[in-house]
C-alpha positions in Angstrom: 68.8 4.6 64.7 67.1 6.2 61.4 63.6 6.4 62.1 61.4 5.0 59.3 60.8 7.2 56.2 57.5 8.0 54.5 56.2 6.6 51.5 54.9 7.7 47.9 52.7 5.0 46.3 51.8 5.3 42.8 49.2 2.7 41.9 48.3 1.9 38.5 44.6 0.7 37.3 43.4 -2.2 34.7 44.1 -1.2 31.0 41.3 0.7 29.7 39.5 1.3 26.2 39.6 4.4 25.0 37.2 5.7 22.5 38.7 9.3 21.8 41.8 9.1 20.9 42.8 12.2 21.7 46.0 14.5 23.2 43.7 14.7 26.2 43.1 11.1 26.5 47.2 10.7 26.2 48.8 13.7 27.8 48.4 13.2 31.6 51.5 11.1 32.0 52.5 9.5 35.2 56.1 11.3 35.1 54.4 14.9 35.0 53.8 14.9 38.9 56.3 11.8 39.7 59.8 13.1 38.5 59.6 16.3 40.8 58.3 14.6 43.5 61.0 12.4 44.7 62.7 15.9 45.7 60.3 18.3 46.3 57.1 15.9 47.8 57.4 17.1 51.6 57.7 14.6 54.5 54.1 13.2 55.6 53.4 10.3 57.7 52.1 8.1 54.5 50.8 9.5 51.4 49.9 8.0 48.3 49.6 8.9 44.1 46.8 7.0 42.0 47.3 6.8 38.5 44.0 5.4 36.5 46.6 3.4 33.4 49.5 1.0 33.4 52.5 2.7 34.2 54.9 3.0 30.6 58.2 1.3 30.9 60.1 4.6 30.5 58.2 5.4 33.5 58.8 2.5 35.7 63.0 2.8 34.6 63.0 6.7 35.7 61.4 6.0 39.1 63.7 3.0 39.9 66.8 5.4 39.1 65.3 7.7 42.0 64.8 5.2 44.5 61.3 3.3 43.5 60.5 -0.7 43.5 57.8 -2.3 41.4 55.6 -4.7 42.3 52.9 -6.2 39.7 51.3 -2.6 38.6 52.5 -1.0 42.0 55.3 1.5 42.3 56.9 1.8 45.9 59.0 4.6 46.2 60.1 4.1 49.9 59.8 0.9 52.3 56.0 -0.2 53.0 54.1 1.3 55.9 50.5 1.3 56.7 47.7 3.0 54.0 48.4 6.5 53.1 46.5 9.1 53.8 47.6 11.2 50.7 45.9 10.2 47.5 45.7 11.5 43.7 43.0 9.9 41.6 42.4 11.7 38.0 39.8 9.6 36.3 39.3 7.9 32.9 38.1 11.4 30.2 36.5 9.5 27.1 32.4 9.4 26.2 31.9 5.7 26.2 33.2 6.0 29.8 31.5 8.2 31.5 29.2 6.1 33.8 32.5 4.2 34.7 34.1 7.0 35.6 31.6 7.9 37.9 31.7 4.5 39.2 34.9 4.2 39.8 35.6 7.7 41.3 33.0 6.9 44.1 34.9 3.7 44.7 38.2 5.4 45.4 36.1 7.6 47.5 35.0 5.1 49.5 38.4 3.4 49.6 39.8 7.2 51.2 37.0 7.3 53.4 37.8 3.5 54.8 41.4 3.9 55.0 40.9 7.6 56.9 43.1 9.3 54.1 44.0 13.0 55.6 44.1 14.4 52.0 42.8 13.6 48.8 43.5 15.7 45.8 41.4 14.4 43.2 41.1 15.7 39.2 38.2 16.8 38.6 35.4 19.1 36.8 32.5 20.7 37.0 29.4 19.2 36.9 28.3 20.9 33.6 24.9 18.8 33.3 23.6 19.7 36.6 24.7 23.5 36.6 22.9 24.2 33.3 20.2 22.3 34.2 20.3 20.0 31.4 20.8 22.0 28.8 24.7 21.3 28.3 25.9 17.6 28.8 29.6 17.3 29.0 30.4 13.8 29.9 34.4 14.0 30.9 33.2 16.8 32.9 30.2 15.4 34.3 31.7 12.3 35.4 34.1 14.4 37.5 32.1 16.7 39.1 29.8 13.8 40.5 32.8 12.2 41.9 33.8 15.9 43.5 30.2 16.1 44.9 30.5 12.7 46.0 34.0 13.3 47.9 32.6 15.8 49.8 29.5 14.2 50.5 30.7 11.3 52.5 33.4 13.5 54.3 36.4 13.3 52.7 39.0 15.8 52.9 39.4 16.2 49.4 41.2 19.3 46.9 39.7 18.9 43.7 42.1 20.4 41.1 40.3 21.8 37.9 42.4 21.8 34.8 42.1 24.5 32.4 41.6 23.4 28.4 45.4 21.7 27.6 47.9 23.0 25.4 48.6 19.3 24.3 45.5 19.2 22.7 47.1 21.5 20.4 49.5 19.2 19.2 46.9 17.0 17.9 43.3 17.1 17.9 43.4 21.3 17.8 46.3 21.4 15.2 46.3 24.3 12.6 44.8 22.7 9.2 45.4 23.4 5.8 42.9 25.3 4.3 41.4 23.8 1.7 40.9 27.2 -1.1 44.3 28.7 0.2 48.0 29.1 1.0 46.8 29.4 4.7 46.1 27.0 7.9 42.8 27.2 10.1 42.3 26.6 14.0 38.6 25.5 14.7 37.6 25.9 18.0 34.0 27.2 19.1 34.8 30.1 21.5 33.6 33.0 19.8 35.9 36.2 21.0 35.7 34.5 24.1 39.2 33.8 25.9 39.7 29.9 26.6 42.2 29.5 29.7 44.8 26.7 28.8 47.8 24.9 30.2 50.4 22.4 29.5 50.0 19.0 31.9 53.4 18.9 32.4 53.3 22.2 34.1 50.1 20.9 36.1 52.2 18.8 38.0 54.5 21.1 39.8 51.4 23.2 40.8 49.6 20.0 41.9 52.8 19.1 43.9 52.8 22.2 45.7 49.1 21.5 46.5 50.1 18.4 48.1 52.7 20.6 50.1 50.0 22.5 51.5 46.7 20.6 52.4 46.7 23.3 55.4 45.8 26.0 52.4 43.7 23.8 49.6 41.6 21.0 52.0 37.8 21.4 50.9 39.0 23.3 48.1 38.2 23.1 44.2 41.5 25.2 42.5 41.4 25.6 38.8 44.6 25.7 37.3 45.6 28.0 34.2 48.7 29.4 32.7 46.7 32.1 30.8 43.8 32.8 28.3 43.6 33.6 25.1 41.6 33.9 22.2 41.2 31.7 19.2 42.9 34.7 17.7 45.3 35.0 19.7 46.4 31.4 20.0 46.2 31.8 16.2 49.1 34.8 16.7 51.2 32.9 18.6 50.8 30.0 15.8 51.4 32.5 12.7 54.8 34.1 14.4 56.4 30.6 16.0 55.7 28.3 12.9 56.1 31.2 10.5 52.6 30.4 8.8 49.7 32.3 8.3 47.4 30.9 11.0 43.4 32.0 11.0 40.1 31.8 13.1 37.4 29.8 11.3 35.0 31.5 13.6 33.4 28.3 13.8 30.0 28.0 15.7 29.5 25.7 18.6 26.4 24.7 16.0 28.4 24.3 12.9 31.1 22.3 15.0 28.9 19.4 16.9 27.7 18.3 13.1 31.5 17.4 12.4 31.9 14.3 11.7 33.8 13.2 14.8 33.3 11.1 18.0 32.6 13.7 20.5 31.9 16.7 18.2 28.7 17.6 20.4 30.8 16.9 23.5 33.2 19.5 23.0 30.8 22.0 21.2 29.1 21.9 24.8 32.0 21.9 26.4 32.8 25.5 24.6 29.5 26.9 25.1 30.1 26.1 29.1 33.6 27.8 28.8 31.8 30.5 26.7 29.4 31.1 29.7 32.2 30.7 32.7 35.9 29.1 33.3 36.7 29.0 36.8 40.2 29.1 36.4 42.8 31.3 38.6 45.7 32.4 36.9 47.9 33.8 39.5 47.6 30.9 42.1 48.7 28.5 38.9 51.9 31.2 38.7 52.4 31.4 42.6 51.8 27.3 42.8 54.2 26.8 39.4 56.5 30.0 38.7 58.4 27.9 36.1 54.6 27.5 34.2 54.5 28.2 30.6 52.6 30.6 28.4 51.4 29.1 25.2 53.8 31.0 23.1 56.4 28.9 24.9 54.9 25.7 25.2 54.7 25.5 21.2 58.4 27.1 21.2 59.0 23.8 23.2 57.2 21.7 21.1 58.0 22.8 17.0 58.9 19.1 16.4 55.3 18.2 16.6 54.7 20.4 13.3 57.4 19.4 10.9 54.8 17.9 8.8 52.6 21.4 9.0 
């Protein structure tokens, strides 16, 4: 007789507004920590993924060729057996939402506390607001780090996986710019000499996997998770000798850059004075957790489709 076989759940939340519409906002896709788990996920009693936006059809087709079932917004990926005590629950990133995400962070606390989940790894951030004492308010950080505090708070074993700054963002909302009194592009970002850690999502997710591998190693744990850091400068560099353009630093201050005329220009102006003052953010573990994780000159060798236009 084949004894029964765990389960991987992936459950998907109401649609959502999103008020930044940004790489950030877009880039954690379901299949970045799904496609590698139906192989490499090792066998628990239960365990559980929670994804906070309707699955995409591509999504949905790719996990039913690997063995998964939908039902309504939920994705079975073996037959049903009681809760799971394994549970990944990033949380919603924009402005407008930042009480919500709070809110509903604590709920899916509570909901791991009820069911007596034996390992929660859960997205989050430092609590910017409280650790400057007011003086730097980050909301898509914020939200997260009350929903860390509040994990631990109540009991719940919990890993809390910090992401560095990601190299998607780069496709998009950091994209090189054409300068406007030259044959030259510009990179805005407010870090000073400062080195900004980064990393591409996709790579997050063999690291996170490897997390859920080994709750013995990260439970009670918040692990930040970085492929490397690098200057404006230097992500400039990598720019000017993969495109073949000539790619430059505005030097922009956090000061000059919250008066852009953006949603969120203050937000992330904060957010690079915090990473100016620290960046929790362990390199090496990301490497042992991911070997296969990409440096930024590669992830933009991977991706030279996205500047075509450029």
């Amino acid at each position: 007789e084949v004894p029964p076989q765990p389960r991987t759940t992936l459950v998907s939340e109401p649609p959502r507004a999103e008020a930044l519409r940004t790489a950030s906002a877009r880039a954690l896709t379901l299949p970045d920590v799904t496609r590698p788990s139906l192989a490499r996920l090792r066998p628990l009693p239960e365990r559980a993924l929670s994804w906070p936006r309707p699955l995409p059809l591509p999504s949905v087709s790719s996990l039913s060729r690997g063995g998964a079932a939908r039902t309504g917004s939920d994705v079975s990926l073996a037959p049903a057996l009681p809760p799971p005590p394994t549970l990944r629950g990033p949380t919603p990133i924009c402005r407008s939402l930042a009480r919500r995400e709070s809110e509903r962070g604590k709920l899916v606390a509570d909901l791991a506390k009820r069911l007596g989940l034996k390992h929660v790894v859960f997205s989050g951030l430092e609590n910017v607001q409280k650790l400057t004492g007011g003086r730097l308010t980050v909301p898509h950080f914020d939200g997260k780090g009350e929903v860390e505090e509040y994990f631990w708070s109540i009991g719940v074993p919990m890993t809390s996986v910090r992401l560095a700054a990601y190299f998607e963002n780069f496709l998009t909302l950091w994209k090189p710019a054409k300068a406007s009194d030259g044959d030259y592009y510009t990179l805005a970002i407010p870090m000073g000499d400062v080195p900004m850690h980064g990393i591409s999502v996709a790579d997050a997710g063999a690291a996170i996997l490897s997390i859920f591998n080994s709750p013995e190693e990260f439970l009670g744990k918040a692990v930040g998770l970085s492929a490397e850091a690098l200057t404006v400068q230097q992500y400039c560099d990598v720019f000017s000798k993969t495109l073949g353009k000539d790619v430059r630093d505005t030097k922009i201050t956090p000061e000059a850059y919250e008066k852009l005329s953006f949603p969120a220009a203050k937000e992330l102006a904060d957010m690079c004075r915090f990473y100016q003052m620290q960046q929790d953010r362990d390199v090496a573990l990301t490497h042992r957790l991911n070997p296969r994780v990409r440096s930024f000159n590669q992830f933009i060798s991977d991706n030279l489709g996205a500047f075509k236009g450029l």
